[in-house]
LUMFI-732868 format. One record per residue (C-alpha): x, y, z. Coordinates in steps of 0.2 Angstrom, whole numbers, padded with zeros to 4 digits, always signed. Layout:
BEGIN
XYZ
...
END
This chain:
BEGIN
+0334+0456+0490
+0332+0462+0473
+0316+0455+0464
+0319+0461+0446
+0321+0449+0433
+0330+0457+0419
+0330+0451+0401
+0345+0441+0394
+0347+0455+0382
+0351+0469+0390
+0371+0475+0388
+0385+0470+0397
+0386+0478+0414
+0405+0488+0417
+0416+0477+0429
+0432+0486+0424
+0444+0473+0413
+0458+0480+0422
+0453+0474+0436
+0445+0458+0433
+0460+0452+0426
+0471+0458+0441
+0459+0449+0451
+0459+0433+0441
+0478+0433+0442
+0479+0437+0460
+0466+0423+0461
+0477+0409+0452
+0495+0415+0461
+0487+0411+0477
+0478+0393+0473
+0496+0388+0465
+0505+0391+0481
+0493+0382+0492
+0499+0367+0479
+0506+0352+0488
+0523+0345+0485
+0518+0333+0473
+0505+0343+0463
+0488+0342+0470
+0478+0351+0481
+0471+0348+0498
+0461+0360+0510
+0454+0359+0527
+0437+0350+0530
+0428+0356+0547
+0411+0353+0551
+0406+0358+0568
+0411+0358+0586
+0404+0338+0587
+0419+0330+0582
+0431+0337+0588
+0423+0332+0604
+0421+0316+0601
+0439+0314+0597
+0443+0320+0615
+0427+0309+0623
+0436+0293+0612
+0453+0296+0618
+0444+0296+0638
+0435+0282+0632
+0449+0272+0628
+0461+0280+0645
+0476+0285+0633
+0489+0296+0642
+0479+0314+0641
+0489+0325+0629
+0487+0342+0640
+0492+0353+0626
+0482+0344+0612
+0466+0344+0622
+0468+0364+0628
+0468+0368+0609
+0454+0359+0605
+0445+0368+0620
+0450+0385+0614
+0444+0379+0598
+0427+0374+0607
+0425+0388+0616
+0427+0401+0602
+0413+0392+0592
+0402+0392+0607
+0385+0403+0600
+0376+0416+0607
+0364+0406+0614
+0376+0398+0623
+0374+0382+0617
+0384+0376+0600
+0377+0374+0579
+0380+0362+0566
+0384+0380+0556
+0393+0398+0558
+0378+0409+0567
+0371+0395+0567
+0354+0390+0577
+0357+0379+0596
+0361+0363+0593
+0358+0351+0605
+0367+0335+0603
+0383+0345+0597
+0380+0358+0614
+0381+0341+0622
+0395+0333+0617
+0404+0349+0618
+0402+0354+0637
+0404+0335+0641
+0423+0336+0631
+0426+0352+0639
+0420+0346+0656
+0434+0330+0652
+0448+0342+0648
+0445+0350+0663
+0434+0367+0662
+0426+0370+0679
+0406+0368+0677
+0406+0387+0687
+0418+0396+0671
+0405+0406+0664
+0404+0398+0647
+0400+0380+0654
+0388+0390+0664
+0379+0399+0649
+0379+0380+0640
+0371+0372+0655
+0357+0383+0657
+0355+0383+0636
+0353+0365+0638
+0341+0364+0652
+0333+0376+0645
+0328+0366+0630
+0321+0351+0637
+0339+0346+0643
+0351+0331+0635
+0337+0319+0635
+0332+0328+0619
+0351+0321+0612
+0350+0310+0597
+0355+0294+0594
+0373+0294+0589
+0374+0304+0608
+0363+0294+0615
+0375+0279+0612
+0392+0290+0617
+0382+0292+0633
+0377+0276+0637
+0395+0268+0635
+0402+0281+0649
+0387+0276+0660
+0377+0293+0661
+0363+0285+0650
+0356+0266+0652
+0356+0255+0636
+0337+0255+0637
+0340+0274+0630
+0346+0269+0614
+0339+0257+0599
+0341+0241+0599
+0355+0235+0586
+0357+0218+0586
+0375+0211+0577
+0364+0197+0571
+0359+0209+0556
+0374+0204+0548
+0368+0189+0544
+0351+0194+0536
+0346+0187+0518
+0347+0202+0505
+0326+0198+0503
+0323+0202+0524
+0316+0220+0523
+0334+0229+0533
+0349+0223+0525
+0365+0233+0525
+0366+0233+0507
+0349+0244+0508
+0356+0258+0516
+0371+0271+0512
+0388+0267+0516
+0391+0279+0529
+0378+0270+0540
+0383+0255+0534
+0401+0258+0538
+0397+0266+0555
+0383+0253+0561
+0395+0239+0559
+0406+0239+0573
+0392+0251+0583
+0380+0232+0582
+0398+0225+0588
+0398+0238+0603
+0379+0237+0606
+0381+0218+0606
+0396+0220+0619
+0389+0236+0630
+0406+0242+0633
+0410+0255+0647
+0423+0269+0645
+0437+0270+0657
+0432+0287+0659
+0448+0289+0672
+0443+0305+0677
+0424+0300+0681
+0417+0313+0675
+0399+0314+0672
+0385+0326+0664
+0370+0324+0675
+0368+0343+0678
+0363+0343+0661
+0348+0331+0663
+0331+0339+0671
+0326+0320+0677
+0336+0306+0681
+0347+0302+0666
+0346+0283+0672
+0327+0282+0669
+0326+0289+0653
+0320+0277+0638
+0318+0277+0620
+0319+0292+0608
+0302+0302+0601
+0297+0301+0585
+0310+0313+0574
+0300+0327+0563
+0304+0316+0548
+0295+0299+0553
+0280+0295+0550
+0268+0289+0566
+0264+0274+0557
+0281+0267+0553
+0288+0273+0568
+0276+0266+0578
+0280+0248+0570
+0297+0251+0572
+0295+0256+0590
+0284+0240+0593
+0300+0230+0583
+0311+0237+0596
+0302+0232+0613
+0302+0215+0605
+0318+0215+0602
+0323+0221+0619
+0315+0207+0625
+0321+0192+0613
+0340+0199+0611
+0347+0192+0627
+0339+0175+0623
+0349+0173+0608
+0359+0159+0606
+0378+0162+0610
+0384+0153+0595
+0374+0166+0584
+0380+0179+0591
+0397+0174+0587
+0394+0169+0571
+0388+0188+0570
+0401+0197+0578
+0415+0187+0565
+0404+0192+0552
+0403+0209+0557
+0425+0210+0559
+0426+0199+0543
+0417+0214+0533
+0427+0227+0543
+0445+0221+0540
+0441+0218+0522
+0436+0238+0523
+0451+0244+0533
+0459+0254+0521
+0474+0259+0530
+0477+0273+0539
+0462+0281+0529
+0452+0271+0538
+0435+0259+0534
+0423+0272+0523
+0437+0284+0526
+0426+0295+0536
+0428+0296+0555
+0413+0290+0563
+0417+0273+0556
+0435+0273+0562
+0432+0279+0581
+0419+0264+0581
+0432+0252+0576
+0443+0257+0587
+0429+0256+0602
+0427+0239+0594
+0443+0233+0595
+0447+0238+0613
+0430+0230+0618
+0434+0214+0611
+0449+0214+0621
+0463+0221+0606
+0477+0231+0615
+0482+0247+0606
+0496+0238+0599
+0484+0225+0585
+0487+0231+0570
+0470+0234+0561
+0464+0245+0578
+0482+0254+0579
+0483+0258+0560
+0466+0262+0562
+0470+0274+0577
+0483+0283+0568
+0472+0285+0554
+0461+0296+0567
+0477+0306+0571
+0479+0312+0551
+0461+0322+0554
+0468+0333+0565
+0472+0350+0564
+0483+0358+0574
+0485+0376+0574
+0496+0387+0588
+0482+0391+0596
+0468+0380+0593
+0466+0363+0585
+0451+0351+0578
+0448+0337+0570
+0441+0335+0552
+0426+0323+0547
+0436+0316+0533
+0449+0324+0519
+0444+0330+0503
+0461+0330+0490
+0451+0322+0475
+0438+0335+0478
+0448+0348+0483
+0459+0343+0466
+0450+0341+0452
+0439+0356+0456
+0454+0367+0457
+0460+0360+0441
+0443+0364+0433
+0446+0383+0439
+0465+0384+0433
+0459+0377+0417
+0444+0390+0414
+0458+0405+0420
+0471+0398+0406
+0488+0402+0404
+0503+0392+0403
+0508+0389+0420
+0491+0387+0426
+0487+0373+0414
+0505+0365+0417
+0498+0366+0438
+0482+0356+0431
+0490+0344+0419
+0501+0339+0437
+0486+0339+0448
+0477+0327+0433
+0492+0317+0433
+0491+0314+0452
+0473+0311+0450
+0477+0296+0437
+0482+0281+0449
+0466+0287+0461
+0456+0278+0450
+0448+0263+0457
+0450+0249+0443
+0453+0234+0454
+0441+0233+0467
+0423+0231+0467
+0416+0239+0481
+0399+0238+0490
+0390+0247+0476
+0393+0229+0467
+0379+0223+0476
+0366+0230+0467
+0379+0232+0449
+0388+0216+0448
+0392+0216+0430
+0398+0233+0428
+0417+0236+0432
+0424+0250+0442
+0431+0266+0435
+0426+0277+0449
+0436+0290+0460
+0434+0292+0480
+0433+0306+0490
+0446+0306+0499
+0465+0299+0496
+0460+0278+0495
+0442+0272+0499
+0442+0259+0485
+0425+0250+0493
+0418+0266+0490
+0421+0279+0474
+0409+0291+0471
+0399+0296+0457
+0401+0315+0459
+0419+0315+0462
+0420+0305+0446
+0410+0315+0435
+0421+0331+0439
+0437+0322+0437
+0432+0313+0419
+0424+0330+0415
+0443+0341+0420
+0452+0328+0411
+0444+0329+0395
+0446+0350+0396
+0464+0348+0397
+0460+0334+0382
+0453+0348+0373
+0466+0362+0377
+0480+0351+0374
+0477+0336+0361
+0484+0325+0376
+0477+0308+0374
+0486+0303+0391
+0469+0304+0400
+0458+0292+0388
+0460+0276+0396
+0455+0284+0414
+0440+0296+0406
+0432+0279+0395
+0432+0270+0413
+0425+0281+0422
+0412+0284+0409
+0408+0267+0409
+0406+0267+0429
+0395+0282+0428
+0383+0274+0413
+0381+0257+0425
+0377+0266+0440
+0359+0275+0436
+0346+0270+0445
+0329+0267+0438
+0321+0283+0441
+0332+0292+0428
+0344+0299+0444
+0361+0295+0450
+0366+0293+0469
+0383+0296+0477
+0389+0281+0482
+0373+0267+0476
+0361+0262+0466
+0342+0262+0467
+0345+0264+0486
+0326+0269+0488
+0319+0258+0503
+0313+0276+0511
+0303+0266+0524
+0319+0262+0535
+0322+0283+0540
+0311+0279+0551
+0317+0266+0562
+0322+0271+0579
+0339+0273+0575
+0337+0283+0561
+0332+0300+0570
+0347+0309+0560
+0334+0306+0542
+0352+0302+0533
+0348+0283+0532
+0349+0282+0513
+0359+0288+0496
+0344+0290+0486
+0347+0300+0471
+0349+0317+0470
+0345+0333+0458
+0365+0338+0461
+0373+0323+0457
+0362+0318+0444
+0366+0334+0437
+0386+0333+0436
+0382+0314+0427
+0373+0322+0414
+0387+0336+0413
+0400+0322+0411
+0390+0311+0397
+0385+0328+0389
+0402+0335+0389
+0409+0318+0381
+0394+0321+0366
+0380+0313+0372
+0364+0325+0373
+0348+0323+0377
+0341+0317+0359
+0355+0305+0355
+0353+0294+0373
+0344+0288+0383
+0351+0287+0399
+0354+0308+0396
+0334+0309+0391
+0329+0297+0409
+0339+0310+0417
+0333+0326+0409
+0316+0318+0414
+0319+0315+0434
+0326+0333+0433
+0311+0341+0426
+0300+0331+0438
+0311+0339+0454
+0308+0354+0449
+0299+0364+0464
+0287+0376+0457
+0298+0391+0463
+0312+0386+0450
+0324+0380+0462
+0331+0363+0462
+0338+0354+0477
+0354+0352+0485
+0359+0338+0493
+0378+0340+0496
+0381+0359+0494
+0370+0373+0501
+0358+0373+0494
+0344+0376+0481
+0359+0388+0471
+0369+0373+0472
+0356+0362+0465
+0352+0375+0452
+0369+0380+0449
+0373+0359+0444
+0357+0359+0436
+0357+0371+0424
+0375+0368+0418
+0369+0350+0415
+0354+0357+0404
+0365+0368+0395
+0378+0353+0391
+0364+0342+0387
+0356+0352+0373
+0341+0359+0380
+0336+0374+0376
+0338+0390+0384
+0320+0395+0382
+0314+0378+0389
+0300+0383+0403
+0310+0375+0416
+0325+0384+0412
+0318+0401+0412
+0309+0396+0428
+0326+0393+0439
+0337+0409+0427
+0320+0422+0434
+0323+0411+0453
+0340+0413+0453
+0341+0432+0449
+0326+0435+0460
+0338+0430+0475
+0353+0440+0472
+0357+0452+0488
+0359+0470+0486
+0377+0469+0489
+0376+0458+0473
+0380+0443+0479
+0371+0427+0483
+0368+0419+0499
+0358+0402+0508
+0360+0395+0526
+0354+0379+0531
+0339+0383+0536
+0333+0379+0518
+0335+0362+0524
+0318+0362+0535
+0306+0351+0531
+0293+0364+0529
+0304+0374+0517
+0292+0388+0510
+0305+0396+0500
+0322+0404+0502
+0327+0418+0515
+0336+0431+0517
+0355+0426+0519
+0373+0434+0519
+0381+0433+0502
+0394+0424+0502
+0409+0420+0487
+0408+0402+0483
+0388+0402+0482
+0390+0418+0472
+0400+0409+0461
+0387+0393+0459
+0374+0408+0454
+0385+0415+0443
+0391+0400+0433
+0374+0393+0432
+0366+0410+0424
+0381+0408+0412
+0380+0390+0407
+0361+0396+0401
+0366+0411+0391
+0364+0425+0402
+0382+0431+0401
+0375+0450+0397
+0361+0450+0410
+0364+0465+0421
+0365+0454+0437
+0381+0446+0432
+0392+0460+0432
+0386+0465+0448
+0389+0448+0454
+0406+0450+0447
+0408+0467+0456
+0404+0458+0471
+0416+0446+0470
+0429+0458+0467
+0426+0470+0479
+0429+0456+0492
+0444+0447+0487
+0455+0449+0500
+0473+0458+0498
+0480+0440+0497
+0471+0433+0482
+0456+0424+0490
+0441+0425+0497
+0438+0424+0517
+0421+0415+0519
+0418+0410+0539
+0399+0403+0533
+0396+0385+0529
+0390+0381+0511
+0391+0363+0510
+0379+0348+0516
+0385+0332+0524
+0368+0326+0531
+0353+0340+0529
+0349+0345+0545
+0361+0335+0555
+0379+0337+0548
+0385+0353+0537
+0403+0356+0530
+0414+0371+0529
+0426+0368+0512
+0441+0380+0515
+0443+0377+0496
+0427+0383+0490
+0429+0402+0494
+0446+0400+0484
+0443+0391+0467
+0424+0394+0465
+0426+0414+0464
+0442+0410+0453
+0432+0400+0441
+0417+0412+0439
+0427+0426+0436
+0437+0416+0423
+0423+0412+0416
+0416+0430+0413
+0432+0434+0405
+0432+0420+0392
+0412+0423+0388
+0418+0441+0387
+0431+0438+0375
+0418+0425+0362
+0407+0430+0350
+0397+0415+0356
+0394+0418+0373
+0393+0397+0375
+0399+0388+0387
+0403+0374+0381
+0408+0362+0394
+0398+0352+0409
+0403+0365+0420
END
């Protein structure tokens, strides 16, 4: 790793214009033809080898006629993301995982893998090596005890009667995220219920326990808690365990109606309730275990909605956490605007027309709550979530609507950029940040409930996404001396700083993602180039480039004990986070950008794109990482645009959020 800080006035390193324009139009010919039919852009989502297990465990779960091919894809699949270690990671190369190791032999085990093949064998002993499955966590934990191997004293105790807390009681579903919110409701249902899977093969997983698996109790204390609160919450739990069997039938009910009422208003579909598949394989559990046949409706829709994750490849197939097309959408219309061109802005203006009528206007979701008068504006994630916009899929889309504003004069976009200005403005919370989905979601005591082992309990606000809201009100001429809102922000951003430079990211990987929406937000918001904390994270950032000249971060980063970054593989998109971020703070002619550049070029492949096998993005830090099969193809694309256009100016600005 290269430690040299080099001035911002040094010359314009030699990345040959022949070639960066070749590879900028190589670049663009291959994003337009992974366009869809109707003018946006969708690309595969995996994460790691846990869902696509659970999607075999559920479908065993439920006894549906086995799909022999489907299921030998997905163990090919499995198999070929088996580690080293013998176990399987939440990440390419990744360190053994023990939950995901798991879940995996178990779904293989079900499809039919003998427990003598030599890769169960290498799992097995990984396992019991470690400690065995009783060191799963709590999402297994509950997978388990519903196909028997574990007891029900082996998990937390989740009573449905939480649905009819009052707002003041100290949990409340409104006081945590929506994805535990979405995926604890019908899970309180099925704890209530303690249903069993049909499991018609009756296969088990006790080789994999060094004890009993039927005398194992609670979880330890995750690294996250603290012994205080856990030991509260533990002590909440044995009382619990004893109470909750003497609660009155009649409540219960009353709980359990509650609990489907706030699920079929969340249906959403085929997209399914948050849109995200834990949710919708817990509905579907739900269902059956309240007695609804495959056929009614909301679990059947909800079941095909599972189906739409899959991908199915001629050799191997898996299933996706959710879908990304908003995402995946406006991002690549940001990269086909920065590369220019009429063709390319023609591909934009169709992906920003798709992107209109995604707009939530009409629905106030859960974020309500806590905003009632503000009206919606927002944009989800996926193709319909309307309970559930998100602030940093709206930021980016309000921000590529008004660049093509700017390119082209079009007032066509107005309407949908004021609204989601609006929604953005109503939704800071009171520390100067923004969240992803809510507001002043800051009750940090409840990570350490039992259940909350995974740390992801909450949607506090972030460095990353309050970076991309001040992009957005910055880019729409708001700056950190005219408001307010931009000056809180600027504020929460200098205070989470870390003295290396760095700031955090919470859904990319990791502190170059941080930095990277960070400084652009700076840049857009007036503050100056020479600001301490600017010229802290430029000297980080260039201190981390690899010899190869390109950036790289794994997510180890994401330890609690982080004591600064580590040597990692470069790869394209977090090059091209490092690259725009130097840029947005005027350091187009420092040396390490045209090597960066280099780097990029020297690794596109002959098709246009970038391979990248590594996983850059964060679902839940160290639980849940995502691979973006976009991100290698757009993010490169834009960075080299980019270079060009500064190239090109006398100004060396940028002048947009991003």
């Amino acid at each position: 790793m290269s430690n040299d800080i080099h001035s911002s006035n040094s010359t314009i390193g030699a990345a040959p214009d022949a070639g960066l324009e070749a590879s900028i139009a190589s670049a663009t010919r291959a994003l337009l033809d992974h366009r869809q039919p109707d003018g946006h852009w969708v690309f595969e989502l995996e994460a790691d080898g846990t869902i696509p297990s659970e999607y075999v465990l559920l479908r065993h779960h439920l006894g549906e006629p086995v799909d022999g091919v489907l299921e030998a894809k997905i163990a090919n699949y499995l198999r070929r993301t088996q580690g080293a270690h013998g176990g399987w990671a939440l990440v390419h190369d990744g360190e053994f995982d023990m939950s995901a190791s798991v879940k995996a032999y178990f779904a293989l085990k079900m499809i039919g893998e003998g427990v003598d093949a030599p890769h169960m064998v290498r799992a097995r002993e990984a396992i019991r090596a470690r400690g065995g499955a009783v060191n799963s966590n709590v999402f297994t934990r509950f997978t388990l005890a519903m196909f028997g191997v574990l007891t029900w004293k082996a998990v937390p105790v989740l009573p449905v009667e939480i649905m009819l807390l009052p707002m003041w009681s100290p949990f409340h579903l409104n006081k945590i995220s929506y994805w535990a919110r979405t995926t604890m409701v019908p899970l309180m249902v099925l704890a209530a219920l303690k249903p069993r899977a049909r499991n018609r093969k009756g296969v088990g997983i006790d080789e994999l326990f060094l004890q009993d698996p039927r005398s194992i109790g609670m979880t330890a204390k995750a690294p996250h808690q603290s012994w205080s609160w856990f030991v509260l919450f533990r002590a909440l739990d044995g009382v619990l365990r004893v109470v909750e069997p003497l609660f009155p039938n009649r409540l219960r009910q009353r709980a359990i109606d509650a609990a489907l009422a706030f699920t079929e208003e969340r249906l959403n579909g085929e997209d399914g309730m948050g849109a995200i598949y834990p949710p919708m394989a817990n509905i579907v559990m739900m269902y059956d275990a309240l007695g609804k046949g495959p056929d009614f409706p909301p679990r059947a829709v909800t079941r095909r909605g599972l189906d739409k994750l899959l991908v199915v490849g001629d050799e191997e197939a898996y299933c996706q956490p959710c879908v990304s097309p908003v995402w995946d959408t406006t991002l690549t219309c940001h990269a086909m605007l920065e590369a220019g061109g009429e063709a390319n802005l023609t591909a934009a203006k169709q992906g920003l027309d798709w992107l209109v009528p995604k707009q939530v206007l009409d629905v106030k979701g859960d974020w309500a709550v806590k905003r009632p008068e503000v009206r919606p504006g927002g944009w989800a994630f996926q193709y319909n979530n309307a309970h559930y916009p998100d602030l940093d899929d709206t930021a980016v889309v309000v921000m590529s609507m008004d660049r093509m504003k700017r390119e082209t004069g079009t007032l066509a976009y107005d309407a949908a950029i004021a609204r989601g200005r609006e929604w953005i403005e109503g939704m800071q919370s009171r520390d100067g940040g923004w969240a992803a989905f809510d507001v002043d979601n800051l009750e940090y005591y409840l990570n350490n409930i039992p259940f909350s082992d995974h740390g992801a309990l909450l949607d506090p606000p972030t460095e990353d996404v309050t970076g991309r809201c001040i992009s957005m009100l910055a880019q729409l001429g708001e700056t950190a001396a005219s408001n307010k809102q931009v000056a809180a922000a600027v504020e929460y951003l200098r205070r989470t700083q870390l003295a290396e430079g760095s700031w955090y990211g919470r859904w990319g990987m990791n502190y170059i993602y941080g930095t990277w929406s960070v400084l652009c937000a700076l840049n857009a918001a007036g503050v100056s180039h020479q600001d301490p904390m600017v010229r802290k994270a430029i000297d980080w950032l260039v201190s981390i480039q690899n010899e190869d000249g390109g950036w790289g971060e794994d997510a180890t980063t994401y330890r609690l004990d982080y004591r600064g970054l580590q040597p990692a593989p470069s790869t394209a998109s977090q090059t091209a986070w490092a690259l725009l971020g130097l840029m947005a703070v005027g350091e187009a002619e420092n040396p390490v950008i045209a090597r960066g550049v280099e780097y990029l070029i020297a690794t596109q492949s002959e098709k246009g794109l970038w391979d990248e096998q590594r996983y850059t993005a964060t679902g839940f830090p160290r639980v849940f990482y995502l691979r973006y099969h976009g991100y290698p193809k757009f993010f490169p694309l834009w960075a080299l645009a980019r270079y060009r256009n500064l190239r090109n100016t006398n100004s060396r600005v940028v002048g947009v959020g991003m």
